[in-house]
N, C-alpha and C positions, 0 to 999 in steps of 0.2 A: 910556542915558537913554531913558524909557519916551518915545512920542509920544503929543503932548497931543490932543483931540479936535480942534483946528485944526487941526494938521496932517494929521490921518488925513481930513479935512473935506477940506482943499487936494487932497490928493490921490484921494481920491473926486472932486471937481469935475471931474479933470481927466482922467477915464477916458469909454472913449463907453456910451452903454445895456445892451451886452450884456455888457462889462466889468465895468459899478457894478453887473450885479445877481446875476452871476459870484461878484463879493465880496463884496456884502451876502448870498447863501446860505453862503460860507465863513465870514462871521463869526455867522450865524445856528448854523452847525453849531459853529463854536466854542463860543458861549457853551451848546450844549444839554450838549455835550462836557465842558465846565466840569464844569456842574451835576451830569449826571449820575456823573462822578467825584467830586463832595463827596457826591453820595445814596452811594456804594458805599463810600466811607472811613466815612462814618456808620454803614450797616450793617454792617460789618463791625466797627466799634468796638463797636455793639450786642451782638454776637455773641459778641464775646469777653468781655464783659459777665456775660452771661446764662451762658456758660460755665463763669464763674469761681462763679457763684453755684451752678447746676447739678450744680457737681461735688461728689460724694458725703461727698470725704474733705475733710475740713475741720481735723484733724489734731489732734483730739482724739475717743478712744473715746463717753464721753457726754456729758451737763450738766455733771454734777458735777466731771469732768476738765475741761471748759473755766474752770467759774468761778471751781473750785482756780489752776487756772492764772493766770488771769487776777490774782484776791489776792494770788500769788504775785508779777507781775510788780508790781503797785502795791505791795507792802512793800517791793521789791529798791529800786524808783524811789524811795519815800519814806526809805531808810537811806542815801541817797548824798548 
């Protein structure tokens, strides 16, 4: 069970000055901690993104093979 802000509140009250500011830099560092691990999962989703787009072989030769292709799978889909 997560602790609710009253509680973390309680026990902040009940630390002396050099302790409360002890933990309020520990939780400062946490939350930057946080952040900066959702900035790095971001990028790196970006990345892999840009990657996919990037990449040369797209797995058909030209146009014309992709939109043959493509007609092809819509008659397959539309005969079922």
């Amino acid at each position: 069970m997560a602790p609710t802000a009253t509680v973390v509140n309680d026990l902040l009250n009940t630390l002396e000055e050099d302790d409360l500011n002890a933990a309020i830099r520990y939780i400062q560092f946490l939350s930057v901690s946080r952040k900066q691990e959702k900035v790095n999962q971001s990028k790196e989703a970006l990345q892999e993104i840009q990657r996919m787009f990037a990449d040369g072989d797209k797995g058909w030769n030209s146009e014309a093979e992709m939109i043959e292709d493509m007609a092809e799978f819509r008659r397959s889909r539309l005969n079922q």
